[in-house]
C-alpha positions in Angstrom: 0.0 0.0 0.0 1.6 3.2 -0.9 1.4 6.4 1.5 -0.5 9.0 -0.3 1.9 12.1 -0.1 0.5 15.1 1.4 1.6 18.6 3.3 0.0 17.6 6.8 2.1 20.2 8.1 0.7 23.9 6.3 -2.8 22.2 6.4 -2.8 20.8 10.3 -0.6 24.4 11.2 -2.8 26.7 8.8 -6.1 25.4 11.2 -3.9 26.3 14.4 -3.2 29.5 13.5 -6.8 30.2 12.5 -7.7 28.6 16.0 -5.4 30.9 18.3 -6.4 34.0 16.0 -9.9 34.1 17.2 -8.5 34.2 20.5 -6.1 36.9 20.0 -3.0 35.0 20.3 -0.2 35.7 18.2 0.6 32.2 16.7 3.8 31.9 14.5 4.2 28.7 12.2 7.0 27.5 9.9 6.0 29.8 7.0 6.3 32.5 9.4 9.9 32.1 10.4 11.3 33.9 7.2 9.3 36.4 7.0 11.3 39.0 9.4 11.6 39.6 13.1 9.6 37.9 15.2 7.6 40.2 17.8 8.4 40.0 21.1 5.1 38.5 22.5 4.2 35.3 20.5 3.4 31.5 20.6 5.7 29.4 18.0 4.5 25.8 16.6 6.1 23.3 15.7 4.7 20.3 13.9 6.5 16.7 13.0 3.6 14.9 11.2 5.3 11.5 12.0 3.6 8.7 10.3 0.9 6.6 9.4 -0.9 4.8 12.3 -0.6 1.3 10.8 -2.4 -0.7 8.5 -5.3 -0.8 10.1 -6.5 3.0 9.2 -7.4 2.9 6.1 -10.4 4.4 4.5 -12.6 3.0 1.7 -10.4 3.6 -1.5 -7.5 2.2 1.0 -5.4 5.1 1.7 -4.0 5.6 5.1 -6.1 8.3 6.7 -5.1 8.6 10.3 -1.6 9.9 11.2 0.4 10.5 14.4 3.0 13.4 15.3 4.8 15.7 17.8 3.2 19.0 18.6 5.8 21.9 20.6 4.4 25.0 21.1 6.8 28.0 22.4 5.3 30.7 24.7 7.5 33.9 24.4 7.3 36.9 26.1 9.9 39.7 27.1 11.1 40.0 30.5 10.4 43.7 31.0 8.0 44.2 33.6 6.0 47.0 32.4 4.8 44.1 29.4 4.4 41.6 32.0 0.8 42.4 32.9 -1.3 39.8 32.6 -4.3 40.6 30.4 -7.3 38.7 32.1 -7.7 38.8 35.8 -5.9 36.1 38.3 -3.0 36.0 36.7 0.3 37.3 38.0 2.1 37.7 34.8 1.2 37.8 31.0 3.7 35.0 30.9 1.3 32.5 33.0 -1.9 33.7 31.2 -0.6 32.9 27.9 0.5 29.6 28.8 -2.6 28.7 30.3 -4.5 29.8 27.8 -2.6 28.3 25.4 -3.2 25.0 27.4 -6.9 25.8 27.2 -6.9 26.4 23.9 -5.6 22.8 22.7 -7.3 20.7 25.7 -11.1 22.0 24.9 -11.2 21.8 21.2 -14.4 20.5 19.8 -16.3 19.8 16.5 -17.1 23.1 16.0 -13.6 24.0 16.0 -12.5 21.8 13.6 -15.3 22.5 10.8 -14.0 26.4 11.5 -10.3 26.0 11.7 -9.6 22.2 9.1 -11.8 22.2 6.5 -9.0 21.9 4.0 -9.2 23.5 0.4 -6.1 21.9 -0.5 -7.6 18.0 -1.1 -10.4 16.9 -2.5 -11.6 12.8 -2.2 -12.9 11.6 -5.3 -15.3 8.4 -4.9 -17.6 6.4 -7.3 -16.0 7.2 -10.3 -16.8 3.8 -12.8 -12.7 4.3 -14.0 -12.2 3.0 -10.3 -8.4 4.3 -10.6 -9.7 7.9 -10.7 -10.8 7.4 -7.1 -9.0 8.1 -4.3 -7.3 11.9 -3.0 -6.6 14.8 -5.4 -3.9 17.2 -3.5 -3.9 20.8 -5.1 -0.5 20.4 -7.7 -0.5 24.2 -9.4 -2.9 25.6 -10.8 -5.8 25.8 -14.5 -7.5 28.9 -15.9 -6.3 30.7 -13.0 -8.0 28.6 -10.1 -6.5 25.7 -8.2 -5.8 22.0 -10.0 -5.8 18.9 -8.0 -3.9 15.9 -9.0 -4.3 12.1 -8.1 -0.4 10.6 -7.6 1.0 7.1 -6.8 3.9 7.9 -5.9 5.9 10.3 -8.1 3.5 9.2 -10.7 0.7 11.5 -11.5 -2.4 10.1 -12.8 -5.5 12.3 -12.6 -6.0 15.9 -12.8 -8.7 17.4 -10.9 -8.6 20.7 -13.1 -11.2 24.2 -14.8 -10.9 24.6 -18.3 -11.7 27.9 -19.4 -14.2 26.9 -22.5 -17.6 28.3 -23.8 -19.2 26.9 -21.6 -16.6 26.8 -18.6 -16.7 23.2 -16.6 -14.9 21.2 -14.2 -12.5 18.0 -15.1 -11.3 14.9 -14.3 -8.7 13.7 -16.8 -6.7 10.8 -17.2 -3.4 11.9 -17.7 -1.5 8.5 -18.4 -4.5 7.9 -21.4 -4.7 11.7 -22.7 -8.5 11.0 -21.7 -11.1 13.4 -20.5 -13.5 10.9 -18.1 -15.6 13.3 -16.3 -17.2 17.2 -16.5 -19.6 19.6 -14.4 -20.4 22.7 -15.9 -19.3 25.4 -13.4 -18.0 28.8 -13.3 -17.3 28.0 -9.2 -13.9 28.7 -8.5 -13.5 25.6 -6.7 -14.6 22.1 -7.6 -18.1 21.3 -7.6 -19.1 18.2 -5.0 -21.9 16.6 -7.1 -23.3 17.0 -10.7 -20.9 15.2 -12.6 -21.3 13.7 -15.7 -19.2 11.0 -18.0 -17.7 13.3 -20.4 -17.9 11.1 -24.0 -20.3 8.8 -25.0 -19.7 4.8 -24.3 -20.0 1.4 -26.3 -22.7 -0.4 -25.3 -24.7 -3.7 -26.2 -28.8 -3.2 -26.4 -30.8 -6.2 -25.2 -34.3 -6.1 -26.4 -35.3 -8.9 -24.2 -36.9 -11.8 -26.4 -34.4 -13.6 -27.7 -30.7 -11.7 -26.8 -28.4 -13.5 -24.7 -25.4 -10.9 -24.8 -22.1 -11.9 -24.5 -21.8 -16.0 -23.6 -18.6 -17.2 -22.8 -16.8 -19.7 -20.7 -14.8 -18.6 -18.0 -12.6 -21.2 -16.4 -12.6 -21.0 -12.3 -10.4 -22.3 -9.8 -11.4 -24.0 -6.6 -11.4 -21.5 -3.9 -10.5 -18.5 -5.7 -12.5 -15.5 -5.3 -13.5 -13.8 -8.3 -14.9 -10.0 -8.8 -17.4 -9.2 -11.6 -17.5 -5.4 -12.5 -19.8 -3.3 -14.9 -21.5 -0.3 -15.7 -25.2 -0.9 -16.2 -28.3 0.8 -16.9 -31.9 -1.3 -17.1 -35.4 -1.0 -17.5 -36.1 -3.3 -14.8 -35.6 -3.3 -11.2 -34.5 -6.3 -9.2 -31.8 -9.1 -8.5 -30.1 -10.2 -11.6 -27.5 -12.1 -12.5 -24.5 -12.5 -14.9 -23.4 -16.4 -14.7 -23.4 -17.1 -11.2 -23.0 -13.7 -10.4 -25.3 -11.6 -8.1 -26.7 -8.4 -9.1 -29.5 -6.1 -7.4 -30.8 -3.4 -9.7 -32.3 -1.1 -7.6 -33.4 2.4 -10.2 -34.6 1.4 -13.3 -33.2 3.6 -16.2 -30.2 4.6 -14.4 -26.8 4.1 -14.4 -25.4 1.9 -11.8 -22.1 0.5 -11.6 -21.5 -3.0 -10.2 -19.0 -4.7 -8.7 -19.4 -8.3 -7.2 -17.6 -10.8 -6.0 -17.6 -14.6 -5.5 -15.7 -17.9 -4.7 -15.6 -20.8 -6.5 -16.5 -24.4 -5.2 -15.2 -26.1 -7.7 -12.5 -25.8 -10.7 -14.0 -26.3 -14.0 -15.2 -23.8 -16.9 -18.3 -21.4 -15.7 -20.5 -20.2 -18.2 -21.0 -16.4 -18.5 -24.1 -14.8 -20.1 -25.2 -11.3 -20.0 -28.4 -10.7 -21.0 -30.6 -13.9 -21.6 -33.9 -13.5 -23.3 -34.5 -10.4 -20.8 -34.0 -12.1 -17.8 -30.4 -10.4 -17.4 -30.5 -7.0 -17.5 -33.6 -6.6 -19.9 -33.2 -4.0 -22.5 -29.5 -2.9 -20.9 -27.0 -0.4 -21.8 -23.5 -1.6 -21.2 -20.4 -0.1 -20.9 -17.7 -2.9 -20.9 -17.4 -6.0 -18.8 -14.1 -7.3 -16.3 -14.0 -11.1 -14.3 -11.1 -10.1 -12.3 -9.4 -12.9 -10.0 -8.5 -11.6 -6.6 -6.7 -14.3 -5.3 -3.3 -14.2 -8.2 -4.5 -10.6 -8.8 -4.9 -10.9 -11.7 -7.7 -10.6 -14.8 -9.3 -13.3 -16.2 -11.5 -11.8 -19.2 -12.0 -8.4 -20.1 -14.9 -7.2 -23.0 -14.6 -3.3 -23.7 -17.1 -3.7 -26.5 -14.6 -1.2 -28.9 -15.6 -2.9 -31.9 -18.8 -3.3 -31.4 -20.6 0.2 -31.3 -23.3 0.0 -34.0 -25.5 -2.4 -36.1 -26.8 -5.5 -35.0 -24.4 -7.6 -32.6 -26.1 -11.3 -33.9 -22.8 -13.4 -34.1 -20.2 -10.4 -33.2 -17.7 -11.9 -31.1 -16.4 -10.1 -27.8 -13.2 -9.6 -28.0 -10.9 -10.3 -24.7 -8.5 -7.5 -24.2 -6.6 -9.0 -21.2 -5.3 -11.0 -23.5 -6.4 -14.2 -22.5 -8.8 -15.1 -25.3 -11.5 -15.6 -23.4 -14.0 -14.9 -25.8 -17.9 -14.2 -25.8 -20.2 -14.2 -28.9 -23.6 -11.9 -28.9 -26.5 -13.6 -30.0 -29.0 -10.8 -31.2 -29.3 -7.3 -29.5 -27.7 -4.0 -31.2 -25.0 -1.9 -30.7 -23.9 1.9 -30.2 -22.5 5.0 -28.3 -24.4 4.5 -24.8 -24.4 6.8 -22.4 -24.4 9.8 -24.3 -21.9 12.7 -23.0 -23.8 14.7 -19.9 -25.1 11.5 -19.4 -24.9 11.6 -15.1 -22.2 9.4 -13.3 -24.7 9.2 -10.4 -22.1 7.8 -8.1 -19.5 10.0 -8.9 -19.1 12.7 -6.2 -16.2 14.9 -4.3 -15.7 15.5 -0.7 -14.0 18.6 0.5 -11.0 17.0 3.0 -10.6 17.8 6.6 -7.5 17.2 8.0 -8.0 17.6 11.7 -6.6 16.3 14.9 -8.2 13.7 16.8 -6.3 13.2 19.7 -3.5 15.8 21.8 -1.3 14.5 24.7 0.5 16.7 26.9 4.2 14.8 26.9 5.8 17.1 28.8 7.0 21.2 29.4 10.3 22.7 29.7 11.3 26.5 30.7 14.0 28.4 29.5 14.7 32.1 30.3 17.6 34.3 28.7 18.2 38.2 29.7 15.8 39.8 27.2 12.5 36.7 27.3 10.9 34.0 29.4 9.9 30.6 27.0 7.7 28.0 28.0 7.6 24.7 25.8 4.4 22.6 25.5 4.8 19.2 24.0 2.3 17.1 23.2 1.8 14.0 21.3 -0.9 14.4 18.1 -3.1 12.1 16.4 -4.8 13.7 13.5 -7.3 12.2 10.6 -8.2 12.8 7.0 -11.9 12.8 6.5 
């Protein structure tokens, strides 16, 4: 599993800062330090975003999402005593009130805190996408048409942009960088990225069933003993309920709308499985497809894979489905039609964004140290941080 990589630091520090602000404390963060001077009276942070807090925090694309760290905040203020009094009452110094209200500060944050001070602008999640590659966490990489572009990485790899295109009309974007490939638009002049009201951006292949006599693709898929193996689709039907493809499961629950499929089952016995997709309208009656994949989780690998490129028009009677993996595990359509399903603004219904928070969970006092020179006082708070992205 690879660790998505990310600037905890300006995001976790940036909602500190905003958090000691509305209490009128001067808080100073890395960015700060070259910036001049510092004043006399101020709180310094630093932050050491550690790591990731095992495998075990992981959320549903399977990126590590909750992170541990080292917190040390600095209390400085000059030893003249004319700027030594204390602000609020009951305290003998200004010294002691700031470090108690700094204490304050990080032991009584709430939820309301962190939707003020966290909500990050700086990563977006992407989910339900049917390219299930393009999901997973766009961090902001530069900039398109003058507002901020987002970029899906593994590792130094990038893969997806997250971008605005300045067109007539202007719209949203997610494009496939390693295929030149634009997947997915919103038309939106918002200067950040829409959450819902995406759309797949081209039109798709697809196999009509007409539900007398169409039986799709049939094929047979040889199975393993004990393997598990993961059917996936894009589907739209004019009938509601469980279907299946072969042996496996599907529950259609809109008719007439996309809904993209992904299920999984293990095998009893090794032998060859017959796969049909669309039988005399008991599959998917009168479907749209996009393309078809029998993946094998157990070697990882994939068994059969139908994109339906060739077959995007005319009748499909006898048109065999070509395997793309490679495998030649191929399928031949009895009846139905093809052509470009899905037309483009067609919705992606479970397509959708969420605007990342990147907050802290959990803070530790670990310990306090004081050090005093001839012109300040300094009092060090250390704690230990847990912190999430949500």
């Amino acid at each position: 599993m690879e660790l998505i990589n990310y600037d905890f630091e300006s995001a976790i520090e940036g909602g500190f800062a905003k958090l000691f602000a509305a209490s009128n404390i001067d808080l100073r963060i890395a960015d700060d330090i070259d910036e001049g001077e510092l004043p006399d009276e101020c709180v310094l942070l630093e932050l050491d975003s550690g790591g990731a807090l095992g495998e075990q925090h992981q959320n549903a694309a399977g990126e590590y999402n909750h992170y541990s760290g080292t917190l040390d905040l600095t209390i400085r203020t000059p030893r003249v005593s004319g700027d030594q009094v204390a602000v609020q009452e009951g305290f003998k110094s200004r010294h002691t009130e700031l470090v108690a209200r700094t204490r304050q500060l990080l032991e009584e944050i709430d939820s309301a805190d962190i939707t003020a001070n966290w909500l990050d602008r700086d990563s977006y999640t992407v989910s339900g996408a049917g390219t299930t590659a393009a999901n997973g966490i766009y961090v902001r990489n530069g900039s398109s048409a003058g507002n901020a572009k987002y970029t899906l990485s593994s590792g130094a790899t990038e893969l997806f942009d997250l971008e605005f295109v300045n067109a007539s009309p202007v719209y949203w974007q997610i494009y496939d960088k390693t295929e030149s490939e634009q997947l997915y638009k919103v038309e939106s002049d918002s200067t950040i990225p829409p959450l819902t009201g995406w759309a797949m951006a081209e039109p798709g292949i697809y196999a009509a069933m007409d539900g007398v006599d169409d039986e799709g693709i049939n094929a047979l898929i040889p199975f393993v003993s004990g393997n598990t193996y993961i059917f996936s689709a894009w589907v739209r039907s004019t009938t509601t309920g469980n279907k299946y493809a072969g042996l496996f499961p599907f529950a259609i629950t809109e008719s007439d709308t996309w809904q993209f499929f992904s299920t999984s089952l293990t095998a009893g016995a090794s032998g060859s499985l017959p796969i049909s997709l669309g039988v005399k309208g008991r599959i998917f009656t009168q479907s749209d497809w996009s393309d078809f994949k029998i993946f094998n989780e157990t070697t990882d690998e994939t068994v059969a894979h139908w994109p339906l490129d060739e077959q995007s028009s005319g009748s499909l009677d006898g048109v065999t489905a070509v395997d793309s993996s490679g495998n030649g595990y191929n399928g031949t359509h009895d009846g139905g039609t093809g052509g470009l399903g899905a037309p483009a603004g067609s919705p992606a219904p479970t397509l959708a964004l969420t605007q990342n928070a990147i907050s802290p969970t959990r803070i530790k006092p670990t310990g306090t140290s004081r050090e005093n020179d001839e012109r300040q006082r300094m009092t060090t708070l250390s704690y230990e941080i847990q912190f999430t992205i949500t």
